[in-house]
C-alpha positions as CSV (number, residue, x, y, z in Angstrom):
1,X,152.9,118.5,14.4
2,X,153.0,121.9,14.0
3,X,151.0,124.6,15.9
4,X,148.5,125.6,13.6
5,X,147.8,121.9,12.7
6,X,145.7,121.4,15.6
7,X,143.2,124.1,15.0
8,X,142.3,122.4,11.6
9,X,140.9,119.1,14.0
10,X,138.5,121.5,16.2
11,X,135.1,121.4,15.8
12,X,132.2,123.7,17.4
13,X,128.9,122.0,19.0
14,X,127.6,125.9,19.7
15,X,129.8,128.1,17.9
16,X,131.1,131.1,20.9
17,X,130.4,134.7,19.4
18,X,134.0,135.5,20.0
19,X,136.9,132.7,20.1
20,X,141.0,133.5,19.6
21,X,144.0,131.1,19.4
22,X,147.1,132.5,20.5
23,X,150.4,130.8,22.3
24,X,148.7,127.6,21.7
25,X,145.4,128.4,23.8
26,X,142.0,128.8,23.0
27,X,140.7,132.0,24.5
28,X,136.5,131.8,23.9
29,X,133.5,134.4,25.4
30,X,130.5,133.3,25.5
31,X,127.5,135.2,24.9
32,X,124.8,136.2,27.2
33,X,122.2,133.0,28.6
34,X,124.2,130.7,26.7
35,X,125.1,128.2,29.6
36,X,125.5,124.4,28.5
37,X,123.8,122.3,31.2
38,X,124.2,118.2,31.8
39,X,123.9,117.8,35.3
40,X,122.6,120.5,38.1
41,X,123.9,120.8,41.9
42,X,120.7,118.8,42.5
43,X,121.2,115.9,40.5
44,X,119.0,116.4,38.2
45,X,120.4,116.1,34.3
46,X,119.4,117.8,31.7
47,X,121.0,118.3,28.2
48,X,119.7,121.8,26.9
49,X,122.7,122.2,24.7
């Protein structure tokens, strides 16, 4: 497999404003309030993605 094979497989739930692939890592940054909750400190789950 070559390196720029496994880009082609990725798929985005939430696509990040600003992503990069380089030495074979994903470098993303997020946007402001864009935090993907399942479960809180408190136990409590929520999926608000």
């Amino acid at each position: 497999m070559s390196t720029t094979d496994w880009k082609a497989d990725l798929t985005w739930l939430n696509p990040p404003p600003h992503h990069d692939f380089a030495g074979g890592t994903v470098h993303v940054r997020t946007g402001k309030e864009t935090d993907f909750w399942r479960e809180t400190f408190y136990g409590f789950w929520r999926d608000n993605g």
